[in-house]
C-alpha positions in Angstrom: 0.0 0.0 0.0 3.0 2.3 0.8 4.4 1.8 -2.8 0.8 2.5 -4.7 0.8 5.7 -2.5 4.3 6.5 -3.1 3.7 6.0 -7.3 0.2 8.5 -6.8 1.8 10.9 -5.2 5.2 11.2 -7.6 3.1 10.4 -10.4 4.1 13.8 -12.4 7.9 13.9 -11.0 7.9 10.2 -12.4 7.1 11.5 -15.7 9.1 14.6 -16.1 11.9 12.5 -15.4 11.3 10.0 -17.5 10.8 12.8 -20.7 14.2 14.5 -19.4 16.1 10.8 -20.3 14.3 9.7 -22.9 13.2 13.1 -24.7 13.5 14.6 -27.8 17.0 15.2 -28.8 18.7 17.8 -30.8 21.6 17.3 -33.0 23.9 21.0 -32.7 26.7 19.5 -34.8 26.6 20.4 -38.5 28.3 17.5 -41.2 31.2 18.7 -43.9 31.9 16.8 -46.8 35.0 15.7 -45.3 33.2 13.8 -42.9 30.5 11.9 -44.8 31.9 8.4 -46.3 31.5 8.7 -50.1 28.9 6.6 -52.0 27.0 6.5 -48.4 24.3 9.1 -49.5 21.5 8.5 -51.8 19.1 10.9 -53.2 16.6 9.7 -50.4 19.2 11.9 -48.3 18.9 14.8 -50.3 16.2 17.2 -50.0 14.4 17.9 -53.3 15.6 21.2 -54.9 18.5 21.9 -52.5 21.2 20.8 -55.0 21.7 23.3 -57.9 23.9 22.9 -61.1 27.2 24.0 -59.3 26.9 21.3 -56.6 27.3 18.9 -59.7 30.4 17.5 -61.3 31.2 18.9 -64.6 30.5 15.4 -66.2 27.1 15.6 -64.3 26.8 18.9 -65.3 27.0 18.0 -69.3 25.3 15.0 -69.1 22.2 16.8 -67.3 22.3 19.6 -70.3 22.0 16.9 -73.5 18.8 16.5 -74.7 17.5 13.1 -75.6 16.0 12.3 -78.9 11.7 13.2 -79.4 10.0 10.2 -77.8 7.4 8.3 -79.8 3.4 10.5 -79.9 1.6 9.7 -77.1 -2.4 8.5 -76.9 -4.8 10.7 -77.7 -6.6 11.9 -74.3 -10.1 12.3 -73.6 -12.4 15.3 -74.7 -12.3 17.8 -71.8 -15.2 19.8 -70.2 -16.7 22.5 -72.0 -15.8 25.9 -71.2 -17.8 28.9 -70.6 -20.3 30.4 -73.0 -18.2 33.9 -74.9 -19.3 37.2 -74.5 -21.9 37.9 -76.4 -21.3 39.5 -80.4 -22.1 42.2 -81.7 -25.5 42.6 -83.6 -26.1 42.1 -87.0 -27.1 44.0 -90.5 -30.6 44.8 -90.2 -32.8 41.7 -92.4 -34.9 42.5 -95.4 -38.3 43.7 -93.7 -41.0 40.4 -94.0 -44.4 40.3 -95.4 -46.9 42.1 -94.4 -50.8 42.3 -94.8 -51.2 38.3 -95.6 -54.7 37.5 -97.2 -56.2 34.2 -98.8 -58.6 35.2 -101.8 -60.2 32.2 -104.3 -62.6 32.5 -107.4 -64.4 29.8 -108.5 -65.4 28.9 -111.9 -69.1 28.4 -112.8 -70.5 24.3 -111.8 -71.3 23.7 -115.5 -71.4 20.0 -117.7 -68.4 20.0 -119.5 -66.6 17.9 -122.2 -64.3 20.6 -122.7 -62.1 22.4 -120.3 -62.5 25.4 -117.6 -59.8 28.5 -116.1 -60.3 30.1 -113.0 -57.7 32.7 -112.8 -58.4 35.0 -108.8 -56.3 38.1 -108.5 -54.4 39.6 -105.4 -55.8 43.1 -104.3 -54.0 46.1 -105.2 -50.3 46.3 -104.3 -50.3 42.9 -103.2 -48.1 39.6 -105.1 -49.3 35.9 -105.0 -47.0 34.0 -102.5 -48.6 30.9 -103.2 -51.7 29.6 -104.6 -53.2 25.8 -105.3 -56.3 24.7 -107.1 -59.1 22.2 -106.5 -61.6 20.3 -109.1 -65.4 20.6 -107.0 -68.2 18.6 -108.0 -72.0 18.9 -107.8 -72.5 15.9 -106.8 -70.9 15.4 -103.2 -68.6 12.9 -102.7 -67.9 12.2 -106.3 -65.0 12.9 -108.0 -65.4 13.9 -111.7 -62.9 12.6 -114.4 -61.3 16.1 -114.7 -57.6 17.1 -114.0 -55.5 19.7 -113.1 -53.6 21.1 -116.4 -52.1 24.2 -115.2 -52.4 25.5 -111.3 -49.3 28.6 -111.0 -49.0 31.7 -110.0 -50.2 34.7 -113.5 -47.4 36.1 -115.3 -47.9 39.1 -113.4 -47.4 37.8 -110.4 -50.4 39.2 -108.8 -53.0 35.8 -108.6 -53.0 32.2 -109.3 -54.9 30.6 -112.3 -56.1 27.4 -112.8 -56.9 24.8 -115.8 -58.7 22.0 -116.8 -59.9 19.3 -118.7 -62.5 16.4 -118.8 -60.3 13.3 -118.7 -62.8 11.4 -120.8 -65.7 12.6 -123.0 -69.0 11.8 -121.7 -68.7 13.3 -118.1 -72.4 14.2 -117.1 -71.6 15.9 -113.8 -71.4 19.2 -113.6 -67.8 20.2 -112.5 -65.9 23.6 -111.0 -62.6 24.5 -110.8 -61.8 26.8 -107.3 -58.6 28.4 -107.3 -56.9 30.1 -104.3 -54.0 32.8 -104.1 -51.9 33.8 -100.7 -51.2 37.4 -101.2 -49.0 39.7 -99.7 -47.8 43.2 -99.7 -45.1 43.7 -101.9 -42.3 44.6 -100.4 -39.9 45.9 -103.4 
């Protein structure tokens, strides 16, 4: 019991003592080149960038300033990320100015029995060109489809309406038939 009381009570004197012998040590003394064995250093010993070209030899220096032949192309790496979008450009040359004032207008041809042929020719309104047209062959009879086609269906050589053309495929067609032709105008723009 005397000895467990003795080690409580020491406890700290114990271990400062103990540090003071075993401790941390310093080394004061400083190593020439005189005193170090040669070949016992390795570049493990060495700390990285301490040694310059003048600590060399001269055949170390000449050997280190050679260059060695271009090695072979290496493998192509992978795509990196995408950058940042660019500043923004400057703005363009002003565009032709679009169409304007858009209108559908159709004429149709009279519903008459014909073994002939029928036009229907509609015209854009004042200061307005045909953009586009079409045609369609109407019967009187719904859901029947006269033996009539389309011979001509274009814009006029004015360019201001769509015309229309045509003929009974066969003679002896005896249902009444129309042509209805359509024209997309537009304001023109010249």
């Amino acid at each position: 019991m005397k000895l467990a009381h003795h080690i409580a009570r020491n406890t700290l004197a114990y271990a400062a003592l103990f540090v003071a012998l075993t401790g941390t040590s310093y080394a004061a003394v400083t190593l020439s080149g005189a005193q170090v064995k040669d070949g016992s250093l390795t570049g493990a010993d060495v700390r990285d960038g301490s040694l310059t070209q003048r600590d060399l030899q001269a055949n170390a220096r000449a050997a280190a300033g050679r260059r060695g032949p271009r090695g072979p192309r290496g493998l192509r790496g992978s795509r990196g990320l995408s950058g940042p979008n660019g500043p923004m450009g400057a703005a363009g040359v002003a565009g032709p100015p679009g169409l304007t004032g858009r209108e559908v207008v159709s004429f149709e041809s009279p519903s008459i029995v014909s073994t002939g042929g029928q036009t229907a020719t509609v015209g854009c309104p004042a200061g307005k060109i045909a953009i586009s047209g079409g045609a369609e062959i109407v019967s009187s009879v719904p859901g029947y489809a006269p033996k009539v086609f389309l011979t001509a269906n274009n814009v006029t050589d004015a360019g201001t309406g769509w015309t229309a053309e045509a003929y009974v495929e066969l003679s002896g067609e005896t249902t009444a038939w129309k042509i209805v032709a359509y024209a997309v105008c537009a304001s023109n723009q010249t």
